[in-house]
N, C-alpha and C positions, 0 to 999 in steps of 0.2 A: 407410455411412450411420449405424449405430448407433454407429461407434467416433470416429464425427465428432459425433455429439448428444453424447454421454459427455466428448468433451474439452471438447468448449464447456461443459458442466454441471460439469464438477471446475474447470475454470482458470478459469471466472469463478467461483465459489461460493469458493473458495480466496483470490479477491480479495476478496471483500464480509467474508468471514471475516477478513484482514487489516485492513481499514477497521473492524473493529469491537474487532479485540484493541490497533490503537494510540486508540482512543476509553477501551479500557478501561487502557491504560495510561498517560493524559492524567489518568482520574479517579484512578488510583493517584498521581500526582506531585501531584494537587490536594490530596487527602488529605493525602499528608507534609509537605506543606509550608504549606498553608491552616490546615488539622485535625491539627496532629503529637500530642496530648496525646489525641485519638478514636481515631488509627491505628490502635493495636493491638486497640482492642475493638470497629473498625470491618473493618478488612479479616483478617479472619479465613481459616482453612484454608478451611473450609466456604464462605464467600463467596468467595472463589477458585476455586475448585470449579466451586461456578454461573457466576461469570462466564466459565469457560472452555468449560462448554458451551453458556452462549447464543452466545458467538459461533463456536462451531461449527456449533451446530443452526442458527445466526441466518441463517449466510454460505448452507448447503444450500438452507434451504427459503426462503431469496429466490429463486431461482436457478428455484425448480419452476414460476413461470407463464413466462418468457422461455420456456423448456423444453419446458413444453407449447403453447406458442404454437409456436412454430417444429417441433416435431414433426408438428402437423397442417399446415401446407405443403405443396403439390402440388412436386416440381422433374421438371422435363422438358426442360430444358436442358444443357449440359454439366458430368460432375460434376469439376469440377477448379477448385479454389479456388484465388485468385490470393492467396495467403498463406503465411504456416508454420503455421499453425494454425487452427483454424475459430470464425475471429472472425463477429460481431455481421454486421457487413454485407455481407460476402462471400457467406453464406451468404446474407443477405435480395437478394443479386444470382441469384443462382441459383434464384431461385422462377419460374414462369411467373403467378401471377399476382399483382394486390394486395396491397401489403405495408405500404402505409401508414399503414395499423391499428395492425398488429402493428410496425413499427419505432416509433409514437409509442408504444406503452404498453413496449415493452422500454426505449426513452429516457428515461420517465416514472419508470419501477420502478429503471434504474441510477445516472438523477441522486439519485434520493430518497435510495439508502445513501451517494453519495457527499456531496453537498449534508449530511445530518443527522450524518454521522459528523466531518465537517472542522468544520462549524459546532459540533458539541459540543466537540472540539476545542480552537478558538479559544475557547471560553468557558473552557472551564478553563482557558486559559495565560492570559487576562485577570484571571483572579479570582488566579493565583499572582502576577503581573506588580505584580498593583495592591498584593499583601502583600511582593512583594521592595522595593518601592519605601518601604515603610515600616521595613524590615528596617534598623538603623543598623550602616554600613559597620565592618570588623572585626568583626563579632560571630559569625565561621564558618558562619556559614548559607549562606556561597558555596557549597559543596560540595555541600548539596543543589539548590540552584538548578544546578550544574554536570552534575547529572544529566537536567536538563531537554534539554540540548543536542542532545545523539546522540540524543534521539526525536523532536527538532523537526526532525532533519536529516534522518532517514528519514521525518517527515510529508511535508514539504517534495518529496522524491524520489519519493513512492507518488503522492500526490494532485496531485505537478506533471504528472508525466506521463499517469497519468491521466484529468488534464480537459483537456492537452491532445487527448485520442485523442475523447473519448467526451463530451464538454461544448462547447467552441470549434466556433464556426459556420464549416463550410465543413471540417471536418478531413476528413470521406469524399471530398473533391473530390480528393484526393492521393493514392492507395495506396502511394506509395512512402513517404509520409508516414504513415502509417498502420501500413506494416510497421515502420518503426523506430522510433516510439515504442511500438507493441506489445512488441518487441523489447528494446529499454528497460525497462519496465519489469517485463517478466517474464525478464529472465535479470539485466541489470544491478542493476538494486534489490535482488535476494535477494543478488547476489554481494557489494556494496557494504555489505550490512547487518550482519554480522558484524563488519567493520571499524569498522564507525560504532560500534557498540554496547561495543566493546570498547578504543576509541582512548585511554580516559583510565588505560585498566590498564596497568600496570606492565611486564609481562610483554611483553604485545602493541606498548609503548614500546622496548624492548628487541630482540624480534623485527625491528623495519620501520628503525630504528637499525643493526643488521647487514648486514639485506638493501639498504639505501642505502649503506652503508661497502663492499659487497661491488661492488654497480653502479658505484660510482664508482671501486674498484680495475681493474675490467673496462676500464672505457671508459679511464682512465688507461694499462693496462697496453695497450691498442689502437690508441691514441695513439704511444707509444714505439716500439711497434713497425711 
């Protein structure tokens, strides 16, 4: 019981802490490229700093009323969760009584960081979008806009899958639905994000250049033979 309250409190707190480090990494690309001549006397060591504990402290103590909501729960039913992990609903299945309380304010509390962090979000790519579109072509400012890509692509993958599980009406009516986008995005998203972040380096161009020369000598030499 307590090692099931503990995963639900680090794996969702871990998520809200994500949702909040690509919000602060949206106002960093606004920055460079909105305010390039403020950068440096704007985002400093020290403001770095803070920004990396608010959103660790940010992601924990969202996480403490779901937490203590769901720790005071009676369960007298069976304890066997139909999941890999001790999500949001599974558990509010396993209560003996009333939950419609406590599922509308844990709804309430998880739309809120996802809804404010996506919505900051798009405001910052709007205020960059609206200065690329001023930016006159040639003038190498591609590159920093080029950095915008690989975090739009991991926004894209966190908060798709996400509002598909815990936003979309009617997603609880599926559990098998529900295991794979769970699944999705907590093994998929992390394992894809190194890759996204890293696709325009040289190195990592290099790397996936071998490893496709290498597969397609495989599958050639499988062929022949």
């Amino acid at each position: 019981y307590a090692g099931c309250l503990l995963q639900f409190y680090f794996f969702f707190s871990m998520c809200a802490a994500e949702g909040l480090f690509l919000s602060v990494m949206s106002f960093d690309r606004f920055l460079a490229i909105c305010r390039p001549l403020h950068y440096p006397t704007i985002m400093t060591h020290c403001l770095c700093a803070w920004l990396v504990v608010f959103c660790w402290a940010g992601g924990f103590l969202w996480l403490l009323t779901p937490l203590t909501l769901i720790s005071q729960m009676p369960f007298c039913g069976p304890n066997t969760i139909d999941h890999f992990l001790c999500d949001l609903a599974p558990l509010l299945a396993l209560s003996c009584s009333l939950v419609s309380g406590i599922s509308l304010i844990c709804g309430i509390i998880s739309s809120l960081i996802i809804f404010l962090t996506f919505l900051y979000i798009l405001g910052t790519y709007f205020c960059v979008l609206s200065v690329g579109l001023q930016v006159p072509p040639g003038s190498g400012s591609h590159k920093a806009f080029s950095t915008c890509a690989s975090h739009l692509a991991v926004v894209c993958l966190f908060y798709g899958s996400v509002m598909v599980m815990y936003v979309s009406p009617g997603s609880g009516d599926y559990p098998g639905m529900q295991i794979f986008v769970t699944l999705f995005y907590a093994l998929a998203t992390p394992f894809f994000n190194p890759l996204i972040y890293n696709f325009w380096n040289k190195d990592m161009k290099e790397a996936l250049k071998k490893i496709l020369n290498l597969l397609l000598w495989e599958i050639s030499k499988g062929f022949k033979s």
